[in-house]
C-alpha positions as CSV (number, residue, x, y, z in Angstrom):
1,X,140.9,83.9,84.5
2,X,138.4,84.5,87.6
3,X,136.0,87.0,87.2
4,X,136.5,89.9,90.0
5,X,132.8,90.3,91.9
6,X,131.6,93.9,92.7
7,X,132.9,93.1,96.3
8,X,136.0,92.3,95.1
9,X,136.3,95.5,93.2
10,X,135.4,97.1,95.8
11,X,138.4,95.6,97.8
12,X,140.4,96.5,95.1
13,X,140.0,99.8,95.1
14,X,139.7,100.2,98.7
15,X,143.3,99.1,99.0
16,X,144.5,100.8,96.5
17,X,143.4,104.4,97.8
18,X,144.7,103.6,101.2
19,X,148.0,102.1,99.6
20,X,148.6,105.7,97.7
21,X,147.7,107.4,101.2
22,X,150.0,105.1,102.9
23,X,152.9,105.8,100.6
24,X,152.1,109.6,99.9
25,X,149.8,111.1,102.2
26,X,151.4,113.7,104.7
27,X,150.8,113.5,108.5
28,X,147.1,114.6,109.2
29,X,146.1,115.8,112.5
30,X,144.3,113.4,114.3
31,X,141.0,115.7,115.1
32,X,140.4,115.8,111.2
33,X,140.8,112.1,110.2
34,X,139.7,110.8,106.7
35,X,136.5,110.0,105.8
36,X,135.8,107.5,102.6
37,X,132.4,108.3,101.1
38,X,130.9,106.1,98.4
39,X,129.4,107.7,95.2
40,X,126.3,107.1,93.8
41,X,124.4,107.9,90.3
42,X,123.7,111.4,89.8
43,X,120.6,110.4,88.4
44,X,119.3,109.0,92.0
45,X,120.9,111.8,94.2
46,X,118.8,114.6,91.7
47,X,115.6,111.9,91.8
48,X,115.7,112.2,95.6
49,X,116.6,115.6,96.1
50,X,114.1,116.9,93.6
51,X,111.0,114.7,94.6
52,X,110.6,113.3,91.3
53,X,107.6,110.9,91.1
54,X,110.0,108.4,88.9
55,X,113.5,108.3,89.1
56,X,114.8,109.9,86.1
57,X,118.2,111.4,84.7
58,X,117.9,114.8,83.5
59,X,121.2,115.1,81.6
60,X,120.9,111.8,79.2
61,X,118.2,110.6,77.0
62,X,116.7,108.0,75.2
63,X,114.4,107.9,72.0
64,X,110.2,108.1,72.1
65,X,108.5,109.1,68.7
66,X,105.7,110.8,70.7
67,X,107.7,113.2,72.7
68,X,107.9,116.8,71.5
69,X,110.8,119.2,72.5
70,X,110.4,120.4,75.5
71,X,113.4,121.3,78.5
72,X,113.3,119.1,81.2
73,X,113.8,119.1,84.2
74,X,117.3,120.6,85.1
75,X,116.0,123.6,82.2
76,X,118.3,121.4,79.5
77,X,116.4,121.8,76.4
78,X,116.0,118.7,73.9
79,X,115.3,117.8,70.8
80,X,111.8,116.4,69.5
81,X,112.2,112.6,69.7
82,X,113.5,112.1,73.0
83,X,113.0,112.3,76.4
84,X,114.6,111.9,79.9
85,X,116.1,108.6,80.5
86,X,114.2,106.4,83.4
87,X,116.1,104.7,85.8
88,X,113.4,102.0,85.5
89,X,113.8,102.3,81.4
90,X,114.8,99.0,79.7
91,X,118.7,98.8,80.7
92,X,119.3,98.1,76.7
93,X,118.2,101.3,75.3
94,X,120.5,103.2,73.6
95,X,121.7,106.9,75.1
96,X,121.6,110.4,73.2
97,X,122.4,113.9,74.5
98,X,119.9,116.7,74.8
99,X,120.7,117.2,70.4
100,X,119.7,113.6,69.8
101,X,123.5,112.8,69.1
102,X,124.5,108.9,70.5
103,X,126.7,108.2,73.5
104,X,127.3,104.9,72.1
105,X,126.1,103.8,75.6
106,X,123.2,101.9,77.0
107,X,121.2,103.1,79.7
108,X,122.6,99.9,81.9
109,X,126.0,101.2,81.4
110,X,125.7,104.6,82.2
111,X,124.5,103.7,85.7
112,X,126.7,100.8,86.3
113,X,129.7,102.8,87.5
114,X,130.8,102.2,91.5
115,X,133.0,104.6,92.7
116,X,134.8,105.9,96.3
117,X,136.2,108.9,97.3
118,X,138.8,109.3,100.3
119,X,138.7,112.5,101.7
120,X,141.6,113.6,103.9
121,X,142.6,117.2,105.4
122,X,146.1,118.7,105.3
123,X,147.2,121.0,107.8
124,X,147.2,124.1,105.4
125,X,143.6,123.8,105.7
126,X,143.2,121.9,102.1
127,X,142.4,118.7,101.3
128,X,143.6,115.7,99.5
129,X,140.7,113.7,97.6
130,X,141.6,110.4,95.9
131,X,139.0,108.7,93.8
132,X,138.8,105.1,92.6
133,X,136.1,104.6,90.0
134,X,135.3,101.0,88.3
135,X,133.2,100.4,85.2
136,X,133.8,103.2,83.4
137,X,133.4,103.7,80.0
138,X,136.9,102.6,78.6
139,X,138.7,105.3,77.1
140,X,135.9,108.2,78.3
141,X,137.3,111.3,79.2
142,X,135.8,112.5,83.1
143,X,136.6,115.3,85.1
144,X,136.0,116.2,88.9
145,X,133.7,119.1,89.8
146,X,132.7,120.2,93.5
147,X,129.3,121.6,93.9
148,X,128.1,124.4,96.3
149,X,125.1,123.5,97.6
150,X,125.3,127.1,99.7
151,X,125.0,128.6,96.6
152,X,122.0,129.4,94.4
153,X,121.4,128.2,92.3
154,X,123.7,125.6,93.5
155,X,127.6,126.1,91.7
156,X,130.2,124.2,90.7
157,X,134.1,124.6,90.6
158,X,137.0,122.5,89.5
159,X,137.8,119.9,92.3
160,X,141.3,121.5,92.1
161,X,140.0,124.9,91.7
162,X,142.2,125.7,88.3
163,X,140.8,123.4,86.3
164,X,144.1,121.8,85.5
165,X,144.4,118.5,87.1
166,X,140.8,117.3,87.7
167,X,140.6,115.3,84.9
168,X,141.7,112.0,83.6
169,X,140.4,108.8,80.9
170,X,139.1,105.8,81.8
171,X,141.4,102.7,81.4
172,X,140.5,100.0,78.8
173,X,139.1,98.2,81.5
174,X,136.4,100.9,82.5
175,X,138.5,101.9,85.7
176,X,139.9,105.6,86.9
177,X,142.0,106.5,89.7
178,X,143.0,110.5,90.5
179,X,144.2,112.7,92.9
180,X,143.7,116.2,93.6
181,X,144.3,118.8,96.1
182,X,141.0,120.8,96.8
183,X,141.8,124.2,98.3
184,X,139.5,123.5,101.5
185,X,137.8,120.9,103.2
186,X,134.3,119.5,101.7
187,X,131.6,120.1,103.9
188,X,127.9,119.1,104.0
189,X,127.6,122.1,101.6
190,X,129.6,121.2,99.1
191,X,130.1,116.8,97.3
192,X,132.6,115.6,95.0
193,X,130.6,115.4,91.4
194,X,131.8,112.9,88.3
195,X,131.3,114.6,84.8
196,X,131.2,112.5,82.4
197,X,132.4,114.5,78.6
198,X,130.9,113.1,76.0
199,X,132.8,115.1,73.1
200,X,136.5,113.3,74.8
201,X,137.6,116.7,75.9
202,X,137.8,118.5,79.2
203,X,136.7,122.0,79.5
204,X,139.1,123.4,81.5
205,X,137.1,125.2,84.6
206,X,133.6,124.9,83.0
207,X,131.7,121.3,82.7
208,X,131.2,122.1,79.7
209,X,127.6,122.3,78.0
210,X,125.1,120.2,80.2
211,X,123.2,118.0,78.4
212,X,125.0,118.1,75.3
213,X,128.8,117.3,76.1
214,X,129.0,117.3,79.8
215,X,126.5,115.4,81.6
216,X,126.7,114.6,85.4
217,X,127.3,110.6,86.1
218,X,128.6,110.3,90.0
219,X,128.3,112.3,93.2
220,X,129.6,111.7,96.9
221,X,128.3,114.5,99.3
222,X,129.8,114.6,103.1
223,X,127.8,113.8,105.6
């Protein structure tokens, strides 16, 4: 069997959001159109929006005998042993959380995920957001959060507001497909965040403990 490239993954999941809008979307009016945002790592988007001197991830962790315990810098506090993940680290290295427990991930994996969001507003003032995410890790449990960036410290809700449908697992090929109804249109204050739970269970309206069994993998913010 051919092997799909990234561009034709990104095809496929291109076409399948706009299939599913196609088929279910209701009318929207035509001065709010949709708006398809690609995602990114979360590690980057906090790298850049931070300053950091080297791009780093602040919710995963690899292993460094020298390094003492310390909290870094998101205020996660881990374990003697490890420290913050590099982007630039060896893609091979093994992954703990903040406790020094393994994600039975390497670094290469956790960033390898591609994902797009479609965002299109419903004339009751909500929004429907469909999500198509590729290399996953197969049968990892995620759930969709929206941050408020007009908030501060910056705060986070269900992408569905209850906490009830924002969540779904990864297929056995690494792939994830959802739907859900935000109460109100994102804005430039708010993006659509990935949260990746590393204990296989959703936590309901919370992420769950950063660091430890909730650690933030995607983001896609409006422009």
């Amino acid at each position: 069997m051919k092997k799909l490239a990234f561009s034709d993954i990104r095809y496929w999941i291109a076409s399948f959001i706009l299939g599913l809008m196609a088929i279910s979307a209701p009318i929207v009016r035509a001065t709010e159109p949709a708006q398809a945002l690609d995602f990114e790592t979360h590690a980057a988007f906090f790298s850049k929006e931070t300053k950091q001197k080297t791009a780093l991830d602040p919710q995963v962790f690899v292993k460094e005998s020298s390094a003492v315990a310390a909290v870094g810098p998101q205020g996660i506090r881990h374990v003697a042993g490890l420290r913050n993940a590099l982007v630039s680290d060896d893609a091979s290295l093994p992954l703990f959380n903040a406790e020094g427990r393994s994600l039975n991930m390497s670094l290469g994996q956790w960033l390898a995920p591609k994902g797009q969001a479609v965002l299109s507003p419903l004339p009751t003032g909500a929004e429907r957001i469909t999500v198509a995410f590729s290399r996953l890790k197969p049968g990892g449990h995620y759930s969709l959060f929206e941050n408020h960036f007009d908030q501060k410290p910056v705060g986070f809700t269900p992408l569905d507001a209850k906490g009830t449908e924002n969540s779904f697992v990864a297929d056995s090929n690494g792939r994830g497909v959802a739907t859900v109804i935000a109460p109100s249109a994102l804005t430039h204050d708010n993006a659509v965040l990935l949260v990746y739970h590393s204990d296989n269970m959703a936590h309901g309206k919370s992420r769950g403990d950063i660091g430890v069994n909730a650690h933030h993998q995607l983001i896609a913010r409006p422009k």
